[in-house]
C-alpha positions in Angstrom: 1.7 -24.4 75.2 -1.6 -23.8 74.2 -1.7 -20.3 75.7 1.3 -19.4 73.4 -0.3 -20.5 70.7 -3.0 -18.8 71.3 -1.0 -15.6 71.5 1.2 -16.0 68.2 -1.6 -16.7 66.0 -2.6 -13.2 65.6 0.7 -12.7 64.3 0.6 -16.0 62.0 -2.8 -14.4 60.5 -0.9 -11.3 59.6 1.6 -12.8 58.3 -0.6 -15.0 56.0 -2.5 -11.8 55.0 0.8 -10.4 53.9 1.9 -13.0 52.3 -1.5 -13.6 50.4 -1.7 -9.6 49.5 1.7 -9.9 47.7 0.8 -13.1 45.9 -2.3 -11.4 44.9 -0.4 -8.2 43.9 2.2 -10.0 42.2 -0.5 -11.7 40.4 -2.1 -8.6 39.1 1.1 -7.4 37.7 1.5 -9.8 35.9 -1.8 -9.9 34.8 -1.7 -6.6 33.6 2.0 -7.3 32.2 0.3 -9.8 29.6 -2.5 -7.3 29.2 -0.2 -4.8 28.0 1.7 -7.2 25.9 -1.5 -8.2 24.1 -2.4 -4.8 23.4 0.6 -4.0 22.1 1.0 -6.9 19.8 -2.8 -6.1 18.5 -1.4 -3.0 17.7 1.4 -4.3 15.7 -1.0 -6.7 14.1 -3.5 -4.1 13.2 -0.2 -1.6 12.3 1.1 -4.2 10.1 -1.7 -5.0 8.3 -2.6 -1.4 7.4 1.1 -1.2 6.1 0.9 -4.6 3.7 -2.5 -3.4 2.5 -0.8 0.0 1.8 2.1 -1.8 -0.2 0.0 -3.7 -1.9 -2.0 -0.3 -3.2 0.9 1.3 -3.7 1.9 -1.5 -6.3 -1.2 -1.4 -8.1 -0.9 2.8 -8.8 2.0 1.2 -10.7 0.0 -1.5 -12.6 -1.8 -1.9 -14.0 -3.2 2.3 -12.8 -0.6 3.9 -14.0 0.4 1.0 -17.2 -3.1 1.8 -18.5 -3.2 5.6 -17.6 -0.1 5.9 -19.6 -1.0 3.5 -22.2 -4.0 4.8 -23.0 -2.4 8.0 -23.7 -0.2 6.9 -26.4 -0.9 6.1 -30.0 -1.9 2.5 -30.5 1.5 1.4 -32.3 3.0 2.2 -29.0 0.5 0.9 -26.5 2.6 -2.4 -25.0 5.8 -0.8 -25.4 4.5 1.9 -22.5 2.6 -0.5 -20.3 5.6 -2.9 -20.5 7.7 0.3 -19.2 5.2 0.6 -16.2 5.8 -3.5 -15.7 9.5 -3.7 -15.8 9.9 -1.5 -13.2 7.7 -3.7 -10.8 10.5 -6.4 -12.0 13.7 -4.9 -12.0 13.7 -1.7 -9.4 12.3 -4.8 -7.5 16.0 -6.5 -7.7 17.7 -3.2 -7.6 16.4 -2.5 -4.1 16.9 -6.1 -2.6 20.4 -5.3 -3.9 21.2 -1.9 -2.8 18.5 0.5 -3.1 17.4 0.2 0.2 20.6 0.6 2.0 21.7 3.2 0.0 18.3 5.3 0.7 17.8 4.2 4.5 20.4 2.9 5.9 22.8 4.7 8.3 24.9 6.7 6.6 26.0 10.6 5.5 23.9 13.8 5.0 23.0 12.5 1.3 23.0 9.0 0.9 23.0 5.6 3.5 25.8 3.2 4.0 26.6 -0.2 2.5 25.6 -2.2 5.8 22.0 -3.5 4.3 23.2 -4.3 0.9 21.4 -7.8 0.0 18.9 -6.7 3.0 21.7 -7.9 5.7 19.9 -6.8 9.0 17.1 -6.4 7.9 14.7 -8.8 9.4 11.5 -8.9 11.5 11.9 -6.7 14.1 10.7 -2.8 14.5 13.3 -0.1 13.7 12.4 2.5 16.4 13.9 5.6 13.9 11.2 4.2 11.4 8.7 2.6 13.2 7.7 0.5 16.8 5.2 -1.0 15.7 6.0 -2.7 12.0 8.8 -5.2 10.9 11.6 -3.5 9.7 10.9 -5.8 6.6 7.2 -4.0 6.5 8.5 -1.0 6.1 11.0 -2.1 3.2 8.9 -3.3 1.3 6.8 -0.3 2.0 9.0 1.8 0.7 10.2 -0.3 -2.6 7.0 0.3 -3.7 7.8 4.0 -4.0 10.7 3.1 -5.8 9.0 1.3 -8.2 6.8 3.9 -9.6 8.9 7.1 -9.4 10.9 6.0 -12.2 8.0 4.3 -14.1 6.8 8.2 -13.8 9.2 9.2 -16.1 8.3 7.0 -19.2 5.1 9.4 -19.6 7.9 12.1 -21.2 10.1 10.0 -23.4 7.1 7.9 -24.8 7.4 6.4 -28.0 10.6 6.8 -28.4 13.2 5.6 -26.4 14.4 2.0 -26.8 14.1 -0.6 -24.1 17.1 -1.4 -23.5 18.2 2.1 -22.9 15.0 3.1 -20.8 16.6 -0.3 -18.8 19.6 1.2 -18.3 18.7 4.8 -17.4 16.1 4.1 -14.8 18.9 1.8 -12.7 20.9 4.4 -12.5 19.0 6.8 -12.2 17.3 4.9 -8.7 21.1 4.8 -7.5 22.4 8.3 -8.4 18.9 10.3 -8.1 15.8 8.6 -6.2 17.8 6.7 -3.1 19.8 9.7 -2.7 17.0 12.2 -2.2 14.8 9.6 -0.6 17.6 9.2 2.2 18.1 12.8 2.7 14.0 13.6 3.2 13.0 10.1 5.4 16.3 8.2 6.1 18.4 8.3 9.0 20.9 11.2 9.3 19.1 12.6 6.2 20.0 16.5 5.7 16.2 17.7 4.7 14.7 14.8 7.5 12.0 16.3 9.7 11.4 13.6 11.9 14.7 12.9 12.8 16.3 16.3 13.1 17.9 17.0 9.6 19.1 20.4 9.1 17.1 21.6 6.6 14.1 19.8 8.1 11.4 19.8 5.2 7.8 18.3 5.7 7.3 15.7 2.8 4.8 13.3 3.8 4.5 10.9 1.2 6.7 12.2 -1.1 6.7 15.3 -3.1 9.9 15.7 -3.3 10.9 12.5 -3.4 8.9 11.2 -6.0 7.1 13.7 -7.4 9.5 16.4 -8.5 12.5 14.3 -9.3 10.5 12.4 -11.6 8.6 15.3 -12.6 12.0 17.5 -13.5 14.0 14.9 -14.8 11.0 13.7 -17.2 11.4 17.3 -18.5 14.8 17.2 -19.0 14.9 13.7 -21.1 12.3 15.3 -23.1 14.4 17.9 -23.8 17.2 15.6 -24.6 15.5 13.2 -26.8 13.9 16.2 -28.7 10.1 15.5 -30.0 8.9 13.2 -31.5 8.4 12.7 -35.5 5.5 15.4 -36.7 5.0 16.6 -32.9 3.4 19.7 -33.2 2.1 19.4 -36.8 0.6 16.7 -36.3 -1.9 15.2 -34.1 -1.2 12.6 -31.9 -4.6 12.0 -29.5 -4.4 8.8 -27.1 -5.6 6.2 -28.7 -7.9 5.0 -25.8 -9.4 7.6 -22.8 -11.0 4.9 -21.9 -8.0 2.8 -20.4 -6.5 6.2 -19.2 -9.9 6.6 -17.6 -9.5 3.7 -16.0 -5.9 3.5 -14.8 -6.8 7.1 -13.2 -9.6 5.6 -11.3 -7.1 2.6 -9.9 -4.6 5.4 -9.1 -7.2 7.3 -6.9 -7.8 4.6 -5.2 -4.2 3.4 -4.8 -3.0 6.4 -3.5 -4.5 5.8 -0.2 -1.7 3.8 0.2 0.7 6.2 -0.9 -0.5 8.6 1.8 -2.5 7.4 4.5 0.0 4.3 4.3 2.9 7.2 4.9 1.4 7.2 8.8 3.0 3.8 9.2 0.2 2.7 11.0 -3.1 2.6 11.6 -4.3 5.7 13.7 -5.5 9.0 13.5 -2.9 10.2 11.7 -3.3 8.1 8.6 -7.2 8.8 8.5 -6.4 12.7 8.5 -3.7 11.4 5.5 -6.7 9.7 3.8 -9.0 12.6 4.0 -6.5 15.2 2.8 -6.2 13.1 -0.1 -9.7 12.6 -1.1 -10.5 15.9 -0.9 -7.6 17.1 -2.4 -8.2 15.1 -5.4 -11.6 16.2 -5.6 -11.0 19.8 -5.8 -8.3 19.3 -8.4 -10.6 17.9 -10.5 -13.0 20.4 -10.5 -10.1 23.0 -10.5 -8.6 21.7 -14.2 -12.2 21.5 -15.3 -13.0 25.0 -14.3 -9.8 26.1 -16.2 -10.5 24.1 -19.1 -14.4 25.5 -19.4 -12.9 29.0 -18.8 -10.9 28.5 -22.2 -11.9 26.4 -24.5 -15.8 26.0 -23.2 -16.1 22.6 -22.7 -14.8 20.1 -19.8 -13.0 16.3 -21.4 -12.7 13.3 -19.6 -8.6 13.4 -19.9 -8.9 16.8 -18.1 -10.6 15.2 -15.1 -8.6 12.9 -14.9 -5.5 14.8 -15.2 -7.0 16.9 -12.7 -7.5 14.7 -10.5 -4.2 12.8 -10.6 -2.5 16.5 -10.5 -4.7 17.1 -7.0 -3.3 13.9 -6.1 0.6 14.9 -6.7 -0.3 18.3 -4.9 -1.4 17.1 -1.5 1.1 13.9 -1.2 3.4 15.8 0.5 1.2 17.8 2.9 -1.6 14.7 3.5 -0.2 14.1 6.7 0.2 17.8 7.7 -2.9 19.6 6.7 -6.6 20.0 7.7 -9.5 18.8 5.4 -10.2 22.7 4.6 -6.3 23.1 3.2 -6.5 20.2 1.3 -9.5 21.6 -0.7 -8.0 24.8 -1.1 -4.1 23.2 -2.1 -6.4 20.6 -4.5 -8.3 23.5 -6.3 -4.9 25.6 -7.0 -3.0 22.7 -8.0 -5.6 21.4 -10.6 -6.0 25.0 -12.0 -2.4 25.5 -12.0 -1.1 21.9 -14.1 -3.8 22.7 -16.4 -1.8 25.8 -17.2 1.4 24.1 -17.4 0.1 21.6 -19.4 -2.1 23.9 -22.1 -0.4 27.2 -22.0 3.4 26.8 -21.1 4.0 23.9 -22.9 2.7 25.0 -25.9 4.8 28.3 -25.4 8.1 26.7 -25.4 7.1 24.0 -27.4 8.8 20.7 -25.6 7.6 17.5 -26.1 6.7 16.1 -22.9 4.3 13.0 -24.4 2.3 12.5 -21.3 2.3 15.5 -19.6 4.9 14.0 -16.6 6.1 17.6 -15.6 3.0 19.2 -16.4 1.4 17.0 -13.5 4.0 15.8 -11.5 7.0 18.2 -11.3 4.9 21.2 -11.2 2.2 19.7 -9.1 4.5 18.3 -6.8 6.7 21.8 -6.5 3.6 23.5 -6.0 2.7 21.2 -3.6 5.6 21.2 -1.5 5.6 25.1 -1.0 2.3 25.0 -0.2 2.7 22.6 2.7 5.2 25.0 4.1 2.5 27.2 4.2 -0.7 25.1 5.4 1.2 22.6 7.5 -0.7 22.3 11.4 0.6 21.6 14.5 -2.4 20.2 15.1 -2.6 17.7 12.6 0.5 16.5 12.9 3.0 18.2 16.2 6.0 17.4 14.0 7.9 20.0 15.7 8.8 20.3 19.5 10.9 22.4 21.7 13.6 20.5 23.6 10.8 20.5 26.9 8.2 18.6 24.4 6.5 21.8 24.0 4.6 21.5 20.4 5.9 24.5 18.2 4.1 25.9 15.3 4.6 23.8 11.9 3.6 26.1 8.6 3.5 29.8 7.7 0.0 30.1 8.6 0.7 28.7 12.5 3.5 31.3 12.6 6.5 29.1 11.2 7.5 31.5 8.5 10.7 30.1 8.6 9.5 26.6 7.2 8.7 27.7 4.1 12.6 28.3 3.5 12.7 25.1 4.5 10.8 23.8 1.8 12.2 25.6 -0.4 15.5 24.5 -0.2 14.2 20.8 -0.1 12.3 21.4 -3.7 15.9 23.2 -4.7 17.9 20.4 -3.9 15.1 17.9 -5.5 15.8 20.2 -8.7 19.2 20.0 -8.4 19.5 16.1 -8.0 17.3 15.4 -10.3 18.5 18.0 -13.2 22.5 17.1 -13.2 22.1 13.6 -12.6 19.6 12.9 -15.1 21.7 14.8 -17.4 24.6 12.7 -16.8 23.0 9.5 -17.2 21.3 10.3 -20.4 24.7 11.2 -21.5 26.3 7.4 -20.4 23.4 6.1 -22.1 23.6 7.8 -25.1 27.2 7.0 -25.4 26.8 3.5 -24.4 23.5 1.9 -26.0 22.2 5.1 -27.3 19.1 6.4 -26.5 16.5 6.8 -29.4 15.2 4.5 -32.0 15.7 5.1 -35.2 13.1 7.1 -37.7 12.1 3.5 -39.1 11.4 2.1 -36.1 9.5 5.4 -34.8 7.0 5.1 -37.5 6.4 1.5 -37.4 5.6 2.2 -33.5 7.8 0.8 -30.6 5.6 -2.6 -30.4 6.5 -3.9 -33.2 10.1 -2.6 -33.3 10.9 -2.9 -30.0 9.1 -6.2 -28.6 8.0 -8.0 -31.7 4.2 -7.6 -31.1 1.2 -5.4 -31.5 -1.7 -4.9 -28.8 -4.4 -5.0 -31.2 -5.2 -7.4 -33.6 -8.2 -6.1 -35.9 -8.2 -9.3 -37.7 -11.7 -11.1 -37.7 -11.0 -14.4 -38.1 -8.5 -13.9 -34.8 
């Protein structure tokens, strides 16, 4: 007995050693199981957090940067009326999108719009939408994206300012977030979207942050209300200087700022991809400024405070939709073009045809945000952002300058479409306006200044013993 004890136990040892070397194994696995987990979920925290800070930037280009950029800019009859433009965006584009905006603009859907299945946010909840995002809530992301929303159509009040009523700048900008912005935001980031890169549209046109999206439909369709309206009462005879470059001042300053949310927040995360964004849009910036300064100095001799800042927000528009795409090099030169180029819309061609675009919205943002579009087509790197792959992951060339002469067609019909969108359907909304609540105030009420007509109230009060 002992003896065959004695010559099993070998076998009892190895079958402990086996038996311990899978526990151990097993162990490790799911050691490095949990490891895994953890990093991911610091990712997502560190993802997410980026993207709420972002949306929270994003928001504050609205107000107060771009309530006291604008309202600075206007005569000081008509300073709350503007800023409260800015505001009741933040208020009701808010609503709108809870609503319907977002499932109209990303949910699953056509070519040119999204369905109906997220209407009152239905599905939309805490987990990651892989087409979007891994890493974020899908709920991140929303509200991401509603902040874009928000100031595209608050955009538009630079052109019409001082003299549209309220109620009928209400009306317009609902519809035009249902029959204008969701539709062109769909087909550039949503799913199934006809000019989506990312997700294989057929016309697949690199917008970033939103060139097309925000930037010329606001910046086209500002022109055409201006058109519409007409000008206002004495424009060009007589003078009409902001009342205040020192709010605009400001409000351009809070917009610089905000706008790394607006781009570097367009990475939808926190890595090297949103710090390229970030840098493309500093520099960009910078050399717009210096580029509308340059301009200005070249013509009249001397370089103002509105021109940098115009400058600047124009560098801004320029390289939102190629931050993403573009070395720190490009950005300088797409900055320095743009900034020279909106000065020229805003000094020579404007007073050659003689519209009345108050603030300068398509000066700045549709031409700035055409130009910048085509010139993403042209600067866009592979290596900066591989965008583009062959079906064996292979990276293929992204812009003109890599080779990809073809995407600049690409952009082009992307900044045609924008065009397109944002001409007829602005056109047919000012027209249901018009004929519903009409759309300008009256003579009377023009002179006496929209605060005072429109909302009761005056934003200065010079009396001393107030």
């Amino acid at each position: 007995m002992i003896s065959f004890v004695f010559l099993f136990s070998p076998a009892w040892g190895l079958v402990a050693s086996a038996t311990d070397s899978a526990a151990l194994a097993n162990s490790q696995s799911q050691r490095l199981q949990k490891l895994e987990q953890q990093t991911a979920d610091a990712k997502s925290s560190a993802d997410n957090a980026w993207m709420l800070t972002s949306s929270a930037l994003v928001l504050m280009m609205t107000g107060p940067g771009l309530a006291l950029f604008y309202g600075g800019l206007v005569r000081k009859k008509n300073v709350l009326s503007t800023m409260l433009q800015s505001f009741a965006m933040m208020a009701v584009i808010s609503v709108l999108w809870a609503i319907c905006g977002y499932s109209i603009a990303f949910g699953s859907g056509s070519s040119f719009a999204g369905s109906w299945h997220n209407l009152f946010l239905q599905g939309v909840g805490l987990q990651s939408d892989p087409d979007y995002s891994t890493t974020i809530p899908l709920q991140s992301y929303m509200i991401y994206q509603l902040m874009f929303a928000i100031i595209t159509p608050a955009l538009i009040t630079g052109a019409f300012a001082e003299r549209m009523k309220f109620s009928a700048m209400l009306l317009f900008m609902v519809l035009w977030s249902l029959i204008v912005y969701d539709p062109m935001a769909h087909m550039v980031w949503g799913k199934g979207g006809l000019l989506n890169a990312a997700l294989g549209g057929r016309f697949p046109t690199l917008d970033f942050a939103g060139g097309t999206v925000v930037h010329v439909t606001s910046g086209v369709s500002a022109l055409v209300c201006a058109l519409y309206l007409g000008r206002r009462l004495g424009y060009p005879k007589e003078t009409m200087p902001p009342h205040s470059v020192v709010l605009s001042f400001v409000g351009a300053c809070m917009l610089w700022v905000g706008w790394f949310g607006f781009n570097a927040g367009s990475a939808l995360g926190s890595g090297t991809l949103a710090t390229s964004a970030f840098v493309a849009t500093h520099f960009g910036a910078a050399a717009a400024a210096i580029g509308w300064c340059a301009a200005e100095w070249l013509r009249n001799r001397k370089v103002s405070a509105l021109g940098a800042i115009s400058g600047a927000v124009a560098g801004l528009v320029a390289i939102t939709p190629a931050a993403g795409f573009v070395t720190p090099m490009s950005a300088l030169v797409i900055g320095l073009i743009a900034g020279a180029f909106c000065y020229f819309m805003v000094a020579a061609v404007k007073a050659r045809f003689g519209y009345d675009d108050s603030l300068d919205a398509f000066g700045v943002h549709g031409a700035g945000g055409t130009l910048g579009a085509v010139l993403t087509g042209i600067f866009a790197s592979s290596v900066i952002n591989p965008i583009f792959k062959d079906p064996q992951g292979n990276v293929l060339p992204s812009g003109l300058l890599e080779g990809n002469a073809h995407q600049l067609l690409n952009q082009l019909v992307g900044v045609v479409i924008a065009w397109a969108l944002a001409i007829v359907g602005t056109l047919v909304i000012l027209k249901i306006v018009d004929m519903t609540v009409g759309l300008r105030v009256s003579q009377e009420h023009e002179v006496l200044g929209l605060d005072l007509s429109q909302h009761g109230e005056e934003g200065y009060y010079w009396d001393a013993s107030i």
